[in-house]
N, C-alpha and C positions, 0 to 999 in steps of 0.2 A: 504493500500500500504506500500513498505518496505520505508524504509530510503534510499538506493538505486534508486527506482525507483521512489521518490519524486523530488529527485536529478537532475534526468536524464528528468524529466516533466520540470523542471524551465526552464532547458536551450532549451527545444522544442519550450518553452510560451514563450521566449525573443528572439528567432531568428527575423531575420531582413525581414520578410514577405510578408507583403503588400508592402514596397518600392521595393522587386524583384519583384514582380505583377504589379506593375507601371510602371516598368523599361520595364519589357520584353512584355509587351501588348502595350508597346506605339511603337513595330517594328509590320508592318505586318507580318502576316506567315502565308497567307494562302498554301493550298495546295501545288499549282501552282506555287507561289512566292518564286521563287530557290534564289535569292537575299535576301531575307530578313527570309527564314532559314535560311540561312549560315549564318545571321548576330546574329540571334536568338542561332544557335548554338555556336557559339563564344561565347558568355554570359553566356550560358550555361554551356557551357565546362569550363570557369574561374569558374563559382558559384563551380563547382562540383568537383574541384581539390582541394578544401578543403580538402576533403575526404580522407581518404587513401585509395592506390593502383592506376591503371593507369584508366584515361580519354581519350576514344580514342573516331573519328568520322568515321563510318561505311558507306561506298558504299552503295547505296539502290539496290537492283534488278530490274532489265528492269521490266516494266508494258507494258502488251499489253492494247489496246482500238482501239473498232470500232467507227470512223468518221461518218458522217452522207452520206459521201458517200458509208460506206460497205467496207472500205478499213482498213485494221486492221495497228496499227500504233503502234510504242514506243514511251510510256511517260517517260520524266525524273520526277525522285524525288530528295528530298534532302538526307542529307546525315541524318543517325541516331547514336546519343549521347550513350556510353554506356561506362559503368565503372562495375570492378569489385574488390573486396574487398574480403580476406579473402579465395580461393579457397579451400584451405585445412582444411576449421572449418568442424565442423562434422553438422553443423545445417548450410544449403542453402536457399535461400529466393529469389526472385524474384520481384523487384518494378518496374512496368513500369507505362510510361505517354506516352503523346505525346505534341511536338511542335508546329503542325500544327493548324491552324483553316477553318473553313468553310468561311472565310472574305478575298475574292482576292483582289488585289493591289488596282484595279476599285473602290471596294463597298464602297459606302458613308458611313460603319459604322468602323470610325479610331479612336475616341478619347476616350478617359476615361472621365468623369463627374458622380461627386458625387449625388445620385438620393434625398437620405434620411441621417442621420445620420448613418455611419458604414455600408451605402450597396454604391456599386462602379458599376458604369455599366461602360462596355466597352468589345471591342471585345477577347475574350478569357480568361478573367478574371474569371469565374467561369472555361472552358472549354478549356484548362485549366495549364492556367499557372499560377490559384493560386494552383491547385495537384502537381506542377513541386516547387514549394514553398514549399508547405506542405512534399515532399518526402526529400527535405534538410534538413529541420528543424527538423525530427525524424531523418534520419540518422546523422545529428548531435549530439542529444540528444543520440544515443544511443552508438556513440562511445567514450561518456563521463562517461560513465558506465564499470564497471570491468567485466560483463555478455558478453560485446563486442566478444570479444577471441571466443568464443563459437560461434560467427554466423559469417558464409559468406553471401553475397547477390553478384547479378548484379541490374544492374542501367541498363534500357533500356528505351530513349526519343526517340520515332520514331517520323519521320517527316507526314507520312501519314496514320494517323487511321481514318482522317476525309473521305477517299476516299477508306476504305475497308482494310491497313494494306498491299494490294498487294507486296510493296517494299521490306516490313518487315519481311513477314509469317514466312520465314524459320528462320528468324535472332530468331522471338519469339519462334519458336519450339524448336531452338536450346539453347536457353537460362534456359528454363523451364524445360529441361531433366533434373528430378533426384530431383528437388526441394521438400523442405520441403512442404512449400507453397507459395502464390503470392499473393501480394495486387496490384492493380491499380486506380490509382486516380484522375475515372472520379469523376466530382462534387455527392456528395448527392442529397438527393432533398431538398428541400428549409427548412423543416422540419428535417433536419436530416434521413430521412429512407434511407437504402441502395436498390440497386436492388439485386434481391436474383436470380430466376430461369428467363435465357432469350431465346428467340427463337434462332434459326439461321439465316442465312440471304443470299441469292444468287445474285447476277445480271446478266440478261442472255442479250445476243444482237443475236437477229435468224435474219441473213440475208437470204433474199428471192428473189430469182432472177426468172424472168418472162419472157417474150419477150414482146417487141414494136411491135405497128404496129399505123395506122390510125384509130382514134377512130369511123370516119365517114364512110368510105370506108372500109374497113374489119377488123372491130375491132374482130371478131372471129375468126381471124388469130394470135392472141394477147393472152396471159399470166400474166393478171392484178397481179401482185406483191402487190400492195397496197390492192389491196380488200383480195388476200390472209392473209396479215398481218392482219388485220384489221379481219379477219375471226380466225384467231388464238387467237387474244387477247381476242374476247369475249371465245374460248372454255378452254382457261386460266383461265378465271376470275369467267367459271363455278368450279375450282376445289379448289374453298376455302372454305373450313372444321374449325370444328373447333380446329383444330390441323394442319391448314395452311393458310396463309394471303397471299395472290396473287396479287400486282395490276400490270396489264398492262400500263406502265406511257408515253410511249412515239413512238410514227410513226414517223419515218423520211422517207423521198421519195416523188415520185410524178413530177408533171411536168407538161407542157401545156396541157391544159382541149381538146386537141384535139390528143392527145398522149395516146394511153395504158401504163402503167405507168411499168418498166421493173426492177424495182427494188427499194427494201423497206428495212427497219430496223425495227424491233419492237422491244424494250428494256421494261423490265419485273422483277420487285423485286417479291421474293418468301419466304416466312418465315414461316420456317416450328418448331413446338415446340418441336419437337423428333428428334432423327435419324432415326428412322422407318418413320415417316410423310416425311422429307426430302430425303429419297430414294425411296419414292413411287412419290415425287413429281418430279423427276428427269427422274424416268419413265413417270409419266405422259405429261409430256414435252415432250420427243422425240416419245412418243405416237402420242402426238397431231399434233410435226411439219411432224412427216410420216402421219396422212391421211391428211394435208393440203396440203401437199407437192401431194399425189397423186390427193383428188381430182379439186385440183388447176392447176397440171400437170405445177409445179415449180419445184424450186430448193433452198431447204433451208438447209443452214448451223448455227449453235449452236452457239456461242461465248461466255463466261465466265463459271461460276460454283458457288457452295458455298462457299464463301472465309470464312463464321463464324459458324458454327456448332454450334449446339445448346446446351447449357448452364444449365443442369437439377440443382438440388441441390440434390446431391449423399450426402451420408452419410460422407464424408471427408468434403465435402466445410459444410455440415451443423456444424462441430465442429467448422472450423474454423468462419463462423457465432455467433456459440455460445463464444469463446475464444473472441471476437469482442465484442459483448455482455456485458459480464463477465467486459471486460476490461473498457466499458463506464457506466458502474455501479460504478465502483470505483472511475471512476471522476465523476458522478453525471450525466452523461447523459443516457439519453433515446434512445438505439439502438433499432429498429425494421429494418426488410427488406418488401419485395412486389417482386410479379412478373412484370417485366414490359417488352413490346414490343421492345424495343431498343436494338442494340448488341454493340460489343466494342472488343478490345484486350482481354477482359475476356474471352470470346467465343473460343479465340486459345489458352489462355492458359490450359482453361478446357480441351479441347479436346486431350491434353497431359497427363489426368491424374492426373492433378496437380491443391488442392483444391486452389481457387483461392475468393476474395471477390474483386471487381470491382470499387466500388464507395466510395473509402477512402476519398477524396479529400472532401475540402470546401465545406459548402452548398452553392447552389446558383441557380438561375432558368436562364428560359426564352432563356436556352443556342439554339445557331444555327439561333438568332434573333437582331436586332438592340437594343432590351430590355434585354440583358441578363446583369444579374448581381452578383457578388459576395459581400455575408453577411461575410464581416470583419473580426468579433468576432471569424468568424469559422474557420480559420486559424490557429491559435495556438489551440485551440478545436481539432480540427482535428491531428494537429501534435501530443498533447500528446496523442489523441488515438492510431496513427499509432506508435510513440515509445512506450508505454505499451503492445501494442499487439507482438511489434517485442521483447523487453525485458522476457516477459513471454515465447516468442515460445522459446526462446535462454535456457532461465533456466527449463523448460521443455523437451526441445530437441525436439521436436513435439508440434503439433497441437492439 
C-alpha cells in the first residue's frame, strides 16, 4: 500500500464505530415505526453532515398493500437519508444502506447485550446499523486523502429495504444512473464471505373473488374462493425448477363452516435466478390464475410484481469482486464471495447496469433473529476495506 493510502486506513480504524452502533440500535426502527425513523434519521443526518456537500431527508413513495380483506390500501414509510458529495468529479460511486429493521415497536427483541468478548447482539447491529457505521468511517477516511477530488459519491439510507425497497425503487434507480460502481453494506457472513450472484424476488397477493351461498342448502349455487386459492397454491408450488423457488406462504379468507366462502387472498414469494426464469415465471402465474379462474368460475385479480431482479455476476461486478479482493489482500484478509438465496438493494442497483458488491458491511450473523449479532473487530476491518476499495476506484478512474 502507498503512504497515502496507509494514511487514509488509520483514520477509517479510529473512527468512532461501535458507540454509533450502540447509539443508533438502542432507537427502534422497524419498518413500520414512523417514530423512531424519524428519530433514527435525525442521528443520522447529524452523523453524516460531517461530510461534505448537502444532507437532505427524502419523501418515501406511497406503497400499495392488500389487507386481509382484498382491499388494496397505502402504506406510509419513513423518510430516506441521502447526501451527495462531489457531483462534478469524473469518478461517481454509489453507497447505500438502510435504516430500517425487521424489529417493530411490539417485538420483545430491544436491547443490546454483550454475548462473548467483541460480539454485540442486538436488534440491527449487524443489519444494519453497524454498514451505516462502517459507510462513515470510509467516507471519512477517504476525504482525508488528496485522491478525494477525483471521486463523487451519493449516500443513500433508505428506511424500507427490510419490506422490498417499494418506497425507495425509483429514488435507487435514480441515484445509480451513470455510476462508476456501488457498494452496499448488508453485513458479510460471519466468516467474512461476501454474496456474489443472487436471485430475484416477487410478492404476488391474487385476490379471488367467488360467491356465497348456504353451505347446506345449495352450496352449488356457491363459488368457493378459498378452495380456488388453495387450488392455485399447490399449481404454484408445482412450478419450482431449478432456476425458481416458489412458496405459497399465506391464505387469508374464509368464514362460518356453514358459508361458501366468497373471497380469498393467497400471497406467494417467487425467486427466480435469471431474467429468462423470472419472465417465464410471471407467465406462468397469470397462466395459472386464468384456468383457476375458469375452472373455479371466479374472479381473480394479481397484486404486486418483482420488486428485485435478479443479480447475475456479469463480467463488470466480477472486476469489481476482484478490485474487492485485491484490496483485502493488502490488508491481510481473506475475501471470497458465494451465491446465496437472499436479495437486497443490490438487486436494483444491478438491474441499472451498474457493477455493484452488496455485502461491505461488518461481519455478523443470525440477522432477522432475536440472536443476531455483530463481530466488533469487523468494523474498522470492514471500513479500511471499503476506503481502499473507494481510494483505488478514484486513482484508477474505474473498476
Amino acid at each position: 500500500m502507498t503512504t497515502t493510502e496507509r494514511a487514509a486506513l488509520e483514520h477509517a480504524a479510529d473512527a468512532p464505530m461501535l458507540a454509533q452502533v450502540e447509539r443508533w440500535a438502542a432507537v427502534n426502527s422497524g419498518t413500520g415505526n414512523l417514530a423512531g425513523l424519524k428519530a433514527v434519521a435525525s442521528q443520522l443526518a447529524d452523523a453524516f453532515a460531517a461530510l461534505p456537500g448537502e444532507v437532505r431527508l427524502v419523501a418515501p413513495d406511497p406503497v400499495e398493500s392488500v389487507d386481509a380483506a382484498g382491499q388494496v390500501n397505502i402504506i406510509q414509510r419513513g423518510d430516506h437519508l441521502h447526501l451527495r458529495v462531489r457531483p462534478e468529479a469524473p469518478v461517481q460511486l454509489l453507497l447505500t444502506g438502510h435504516m430500517d429493521t425487521v424489529f417493530g415497536a411490539d417485538h420483545p427483541f430491544q436491547t443490546l447485550k454483550w454475548l462473548d468478548d467483541g460480539v454485540l447482539n442486538g436488534p440491527g447491529t449487524a443489519d444494519m446499523k453497524g454498514g451505516i457505521a462502517v459507510i462513515l468511517a470510509a467516507l471519512t477516511a477517504l476525504e482525508r486523502s488528496p485522491l478525494a477530488a477525483r471521486v463523487g459519491y451519493d449516500v443513500l439510507i433508505n428506511s424500507d429495504e427490510e419490506t422490498g425497497s417499494h418506497a425507495s425503487a425509483a429514488l435507487i434507480a435514480e441515484l445509480a444512473r451513470g455510476k462508476t460502481a456501488a457498494l452496499t453494506y448488508e453485513p458479510a457472513l460471519p466468516d467474512g464471505t461476501l454474496a456474489g450472484a443472487r436471485p430475484g424476488s416477487g410478492n404476488f397477493s391474487v385476490i379471488v373473488h367467488g360467491r356465497s351461498a348456504h353451505a347446506g342448502r345449495n352450496p352449488d349455487d356457491g363459488r368457493n374462493a378459498l378452495l380456488a386459492a388453495a387450488d392455485l397454491a399447490l399449481r404454484l408450488a408445482q412450478l419450482k425448477s431449478p432456476s425458481l423457488k416458489v412458496n405459497p406462504a399465506k391464505i387469508d379468507g374464509g368464514g362460518p363452516n356453514n358459508v361458501v366462502p366468497d373471497s380469498a387472498i393467497l400471497r406467494v414469494n417467487m425467486r427466480p435466478s435469471t431474467r429468462e426464469a423470472m419472465g417465464e415465471a410471471e407467465n406462468a402465474l397469470r397462466a395459472a390464475v386464468t384456468a383457476v379462474s375458469r375452472e373455479h368460475d371466479v374472479h381473480c385479480h394479481i397484486h404486486g410484481g418483482f420488486n428485485r431482479p435478479p443479480k447475475p455476476l456479469d463480467p463488470a461486478a466480477t472486476r469489481l469482486f476482484e478490485l474487492v479482493r485485491s484490496c483485502g489482500a493488502a490488508l491481510g484478509i481473506d475475501i471470497a464471495w458465494k451465491a446465496t438465496g437472499g436479495v437486497c438493494d443490490g438487486n436494483n442497483i444491478a438491474a441499472c447496469g451498474i457493477p455493484v458488491v452488496d455485502t461491505m458491511g461488518p461481519r455478523g450473523g443470525a440477522i432477522h433473529s432475536s440472536d443476531e449479532y455483530l463481530i466488533v473487530d469487523s468494523l474498522a476491518e470492514r471500513a479500511q476495506l471499503s476506503a481502499l476499495t473507494m481510494l483505488r476506484i478514484a486513482e484508477r478512474g474505474t473498476v
